[in-house]
N, C-alpha and C positions, 0 to 999 in steps of 0.2 A: 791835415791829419784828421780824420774820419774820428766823429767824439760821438762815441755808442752809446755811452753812459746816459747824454743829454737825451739821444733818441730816443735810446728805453724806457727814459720816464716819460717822455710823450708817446709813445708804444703801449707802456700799464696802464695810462687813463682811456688808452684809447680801445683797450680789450675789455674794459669796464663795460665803457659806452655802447660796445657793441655785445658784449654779454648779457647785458640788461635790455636790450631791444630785442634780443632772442628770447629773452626770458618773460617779458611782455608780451612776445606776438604770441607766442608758444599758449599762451592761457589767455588769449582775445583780450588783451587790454587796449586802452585807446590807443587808437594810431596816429593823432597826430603828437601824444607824446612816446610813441617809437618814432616816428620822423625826426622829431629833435638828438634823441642818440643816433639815429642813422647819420643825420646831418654832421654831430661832433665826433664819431667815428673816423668820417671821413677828413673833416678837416683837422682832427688832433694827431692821424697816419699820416698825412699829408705835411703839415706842419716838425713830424722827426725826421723828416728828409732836410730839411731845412739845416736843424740843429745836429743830424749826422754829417753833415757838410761844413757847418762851423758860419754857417751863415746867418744873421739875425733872425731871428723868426716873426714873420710880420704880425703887425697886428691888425686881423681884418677876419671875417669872416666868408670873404667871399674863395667857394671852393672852385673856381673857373682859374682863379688866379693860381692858386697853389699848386691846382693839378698841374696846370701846362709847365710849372717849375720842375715838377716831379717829372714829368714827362719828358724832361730831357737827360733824365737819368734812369729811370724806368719804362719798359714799353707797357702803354696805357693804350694802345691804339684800341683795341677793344672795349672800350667803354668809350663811349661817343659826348661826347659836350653837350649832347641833350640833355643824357641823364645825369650830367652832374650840374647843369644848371637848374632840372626839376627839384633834386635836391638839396640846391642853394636855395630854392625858393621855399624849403619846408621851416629855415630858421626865421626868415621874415615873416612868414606869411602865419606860420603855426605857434607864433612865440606870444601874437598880444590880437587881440580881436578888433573886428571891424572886418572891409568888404574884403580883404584878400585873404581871410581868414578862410581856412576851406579843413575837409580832412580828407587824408589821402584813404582809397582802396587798398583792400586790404592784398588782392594781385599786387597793388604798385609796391608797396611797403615791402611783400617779399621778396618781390624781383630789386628793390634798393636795398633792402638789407643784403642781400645777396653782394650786391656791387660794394657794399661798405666793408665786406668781411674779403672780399678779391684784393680790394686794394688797401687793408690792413695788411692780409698776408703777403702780398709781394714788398711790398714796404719792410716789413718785417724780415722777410727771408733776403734782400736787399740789403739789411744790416749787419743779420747774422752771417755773412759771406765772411 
């Protein structure tokens, strides 16, 4: 039995996270801390499929994993594994400094907020069915 409730709450942190990366790009704040809400957008949307299904929700953060779980309940085929491993690469790499430490373009950040708010909403509209 489909438990919306659980999902919901990983749904409201997860329109936070991406309301606050809108809200950042929107007035040129740093992007590598919009990356990090694009990043937990994606995998806090990602993760109420999990807990809409009644299934443990892992504890990991890699989004490669989660998506392809979603993916077999949502059609994701339009976002390609690249972008969501660039992605996965913004909570490692943007989260503590040293050589992987980079900051993303401000192109990439909107072309992935973008992708973080597609697959919010279908996640979303996936629930409320």
């Amino acid at each position: 039995m489909p438990n919306k409730t659980y999902a919901g709450e990983w749904l409201d942190i997860a329109r936070r996270n991406v309301e606050t990366a809108r809200l950042l790009f929107d007035v040129k704040h740093y992007n590598d801390v919009i990356a990090i809400d694009i990043h937990q957008t994606i995998e806090k949307s990602l993760k109420a499929m999990y807990a809409y299904n009644g299934t443990n929700v892992p504890r990991t953060h890699s989004l490669l994993m989660l998506f392809e779980y979603v993916g077999q309940f949502i059609d994701m085929a339009d976002i390609g594994r690249t972008t969501i491993i660039e992605i996965s690469d913004y909570y490692q790499s943007d989260r503590y400094p040293g050589p992987k430490y980079f900051i993303p373009e401000n192109d990439e950040i909107e072309r992935n907020l973008q992708v973080a708010l597609s697959i919010f909403n279908r996640i979303q509209r996936h629930i409320d069915q």
